[in-house]
Backbone as CSV, one residue per row, in Angstrom:
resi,resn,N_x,N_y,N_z,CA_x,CA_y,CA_z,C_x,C_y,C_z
1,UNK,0.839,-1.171,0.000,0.000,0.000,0.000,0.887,1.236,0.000
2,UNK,0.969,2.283,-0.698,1.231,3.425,-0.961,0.535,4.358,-0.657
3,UNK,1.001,5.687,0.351,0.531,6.764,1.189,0.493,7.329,-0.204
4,UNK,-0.090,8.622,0.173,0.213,9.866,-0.288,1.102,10.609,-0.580
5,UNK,1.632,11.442,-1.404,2.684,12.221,-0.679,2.344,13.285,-0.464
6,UNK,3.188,14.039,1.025,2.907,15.015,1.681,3.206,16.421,0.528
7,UNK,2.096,16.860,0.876,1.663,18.448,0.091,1.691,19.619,1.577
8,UNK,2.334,20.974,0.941,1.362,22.286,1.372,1.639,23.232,0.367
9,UNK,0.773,24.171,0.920,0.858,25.006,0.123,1.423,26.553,1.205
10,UNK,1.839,27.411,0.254,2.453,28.714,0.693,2.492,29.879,0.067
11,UNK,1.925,31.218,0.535,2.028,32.223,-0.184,3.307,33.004,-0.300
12,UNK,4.696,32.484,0.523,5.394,33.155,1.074,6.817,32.470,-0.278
13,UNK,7.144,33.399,-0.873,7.731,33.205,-2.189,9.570,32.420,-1.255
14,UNK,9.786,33.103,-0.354,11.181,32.901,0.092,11.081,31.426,0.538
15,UNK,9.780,30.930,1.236,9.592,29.261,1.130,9.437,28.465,0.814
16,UNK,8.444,29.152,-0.713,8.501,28.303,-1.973,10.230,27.965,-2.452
17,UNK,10.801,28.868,-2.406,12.311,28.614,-3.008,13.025,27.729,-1.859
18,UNK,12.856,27.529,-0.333,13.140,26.802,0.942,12.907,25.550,0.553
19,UNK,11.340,25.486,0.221,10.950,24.039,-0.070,11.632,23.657,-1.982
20,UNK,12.008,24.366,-2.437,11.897,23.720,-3.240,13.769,23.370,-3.596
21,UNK,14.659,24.002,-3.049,16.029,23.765,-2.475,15.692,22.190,-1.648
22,UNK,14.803,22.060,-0.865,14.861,20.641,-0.428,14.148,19.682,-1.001
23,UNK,14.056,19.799,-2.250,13.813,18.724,-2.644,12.345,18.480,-3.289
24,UNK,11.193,19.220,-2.181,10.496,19.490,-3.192,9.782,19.964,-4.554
25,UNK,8.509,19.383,-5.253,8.212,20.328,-6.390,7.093,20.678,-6.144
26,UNK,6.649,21.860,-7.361,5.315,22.327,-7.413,4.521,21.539,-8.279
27,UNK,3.094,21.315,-7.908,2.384,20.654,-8.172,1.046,21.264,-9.107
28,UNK,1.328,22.484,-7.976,-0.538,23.550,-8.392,-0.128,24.963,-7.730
29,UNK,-0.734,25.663,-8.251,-0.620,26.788,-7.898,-1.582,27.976,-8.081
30,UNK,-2.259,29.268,-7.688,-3.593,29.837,-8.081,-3.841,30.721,-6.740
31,UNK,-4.517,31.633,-7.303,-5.181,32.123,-6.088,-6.354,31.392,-5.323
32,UNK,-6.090,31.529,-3.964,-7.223,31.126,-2.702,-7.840,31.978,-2.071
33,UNK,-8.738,32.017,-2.041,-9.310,33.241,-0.950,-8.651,32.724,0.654
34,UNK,-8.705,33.791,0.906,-8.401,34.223,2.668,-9.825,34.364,3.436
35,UNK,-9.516,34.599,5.098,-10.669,34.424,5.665,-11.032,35.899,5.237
36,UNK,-10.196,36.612,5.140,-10.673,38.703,5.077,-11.469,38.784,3.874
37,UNK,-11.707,37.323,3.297,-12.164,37.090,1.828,-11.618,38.156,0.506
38,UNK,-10.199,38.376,0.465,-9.455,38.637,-0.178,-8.489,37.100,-0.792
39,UNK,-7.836,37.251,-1.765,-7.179,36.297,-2.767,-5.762,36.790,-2.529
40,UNK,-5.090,35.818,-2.333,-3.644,35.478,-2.408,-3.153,34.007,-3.461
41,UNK,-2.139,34.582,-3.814,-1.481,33.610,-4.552,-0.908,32.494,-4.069
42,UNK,-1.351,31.284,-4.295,-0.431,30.470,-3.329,-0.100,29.440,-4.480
43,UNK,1.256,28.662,-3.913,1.706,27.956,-4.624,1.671,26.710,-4.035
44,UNK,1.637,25.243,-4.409,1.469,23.941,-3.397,2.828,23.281,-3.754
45,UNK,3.435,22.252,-3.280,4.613,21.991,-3.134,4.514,20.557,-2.648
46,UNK,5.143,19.471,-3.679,4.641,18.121,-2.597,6.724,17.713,-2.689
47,UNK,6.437,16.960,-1.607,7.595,15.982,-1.468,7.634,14.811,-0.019
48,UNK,8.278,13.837,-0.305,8.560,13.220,1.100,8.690,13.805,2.552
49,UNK,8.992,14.819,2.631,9.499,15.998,3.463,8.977,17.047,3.331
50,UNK,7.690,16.969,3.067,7.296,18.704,2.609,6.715,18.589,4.152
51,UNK,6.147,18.141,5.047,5.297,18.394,6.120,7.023,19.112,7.318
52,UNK,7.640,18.336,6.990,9.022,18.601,7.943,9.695,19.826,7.725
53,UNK,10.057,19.554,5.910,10.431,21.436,5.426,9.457,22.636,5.932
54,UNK,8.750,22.025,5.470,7.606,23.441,6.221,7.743,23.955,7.404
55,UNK,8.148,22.794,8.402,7.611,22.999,9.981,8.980,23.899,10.102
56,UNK,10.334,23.242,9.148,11.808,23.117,9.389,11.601,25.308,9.374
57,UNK,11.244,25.377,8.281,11.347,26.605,7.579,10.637,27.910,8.261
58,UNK,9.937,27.086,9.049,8.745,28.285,10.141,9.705,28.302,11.600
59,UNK,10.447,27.378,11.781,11.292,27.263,12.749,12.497,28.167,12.250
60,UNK,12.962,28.237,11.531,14.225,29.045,10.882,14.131,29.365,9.633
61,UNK,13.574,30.337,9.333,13.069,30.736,7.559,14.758,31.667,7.181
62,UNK,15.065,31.146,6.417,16.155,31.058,5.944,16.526,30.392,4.150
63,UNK,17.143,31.689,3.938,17.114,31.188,2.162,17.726,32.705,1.929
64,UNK,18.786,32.769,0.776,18.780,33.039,-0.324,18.071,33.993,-0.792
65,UNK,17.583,35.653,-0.299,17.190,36.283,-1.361,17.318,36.539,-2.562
66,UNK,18.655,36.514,-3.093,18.990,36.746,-4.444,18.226,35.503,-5.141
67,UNK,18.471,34.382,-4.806,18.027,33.181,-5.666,16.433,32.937,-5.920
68,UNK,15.706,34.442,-5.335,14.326,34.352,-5.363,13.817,34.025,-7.073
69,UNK,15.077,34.191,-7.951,14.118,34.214,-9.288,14.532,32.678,-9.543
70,UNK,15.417,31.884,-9.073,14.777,30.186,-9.286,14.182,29.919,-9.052
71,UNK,12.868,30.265,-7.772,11.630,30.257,-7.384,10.517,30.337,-8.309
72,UNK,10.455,32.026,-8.903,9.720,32.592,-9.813,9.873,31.812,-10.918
73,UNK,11.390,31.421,-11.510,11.684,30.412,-12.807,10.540,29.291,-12.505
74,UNK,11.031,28.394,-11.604,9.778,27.360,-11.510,8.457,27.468,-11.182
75,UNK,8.145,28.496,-11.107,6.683,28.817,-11.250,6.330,29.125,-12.423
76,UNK,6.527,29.920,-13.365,6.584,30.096,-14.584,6.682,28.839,-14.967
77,UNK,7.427,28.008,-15.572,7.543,26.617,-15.641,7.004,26.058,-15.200
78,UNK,6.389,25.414,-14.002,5.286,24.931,-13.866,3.890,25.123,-14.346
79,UNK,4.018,26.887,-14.668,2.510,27.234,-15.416,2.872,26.859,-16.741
80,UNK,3.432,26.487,-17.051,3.571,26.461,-18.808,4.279,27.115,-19.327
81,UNK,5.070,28.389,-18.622,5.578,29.400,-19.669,6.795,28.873,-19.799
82,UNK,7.871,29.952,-20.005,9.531,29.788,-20.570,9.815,31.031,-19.681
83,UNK,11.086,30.156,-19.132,11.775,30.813,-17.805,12.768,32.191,-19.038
């Protein structure tokens, strides 16, 4: 029998690039409404370790500003476009 693999999602671009340095990928991505019922962009992210990166990354958010556009690259790329 085969689990799932662990997903989240994040609006926070410096963790998308956190999670995705460890290993995870993007899966989906789109705006969600919020409870203020306003829309944010969020991006989802699965891997073996995405429940741990996450927790890892809220514990010590840490990354790479400059490298924010390998982030943006794979988002683009994941939507279809050309980095």
């Amino acid at each position: 029998m085969t689990g799932a693999v662990p997903a989240v999602s994040t609006a926070n671009m410096a963790e998308v690039l956190y999670l995705l340095d460890h290993g995870n990928r993007i899966i989906d991505m789109g705006l969600e409404p919020t409870l203020e019922g306003l829309s944010v962009f969020m991006v989802r992210l699965e891997g073996e370790r995405a429940y741990d990166d996450h927790s890892e990354y809220l514990s010590h958010p840490t990354c790479s500003l400059s490298r924010l556009r390998f982030a943006f690259n794979e988002i683009l790329n994941a939507a279809g476009g050309e980095a």
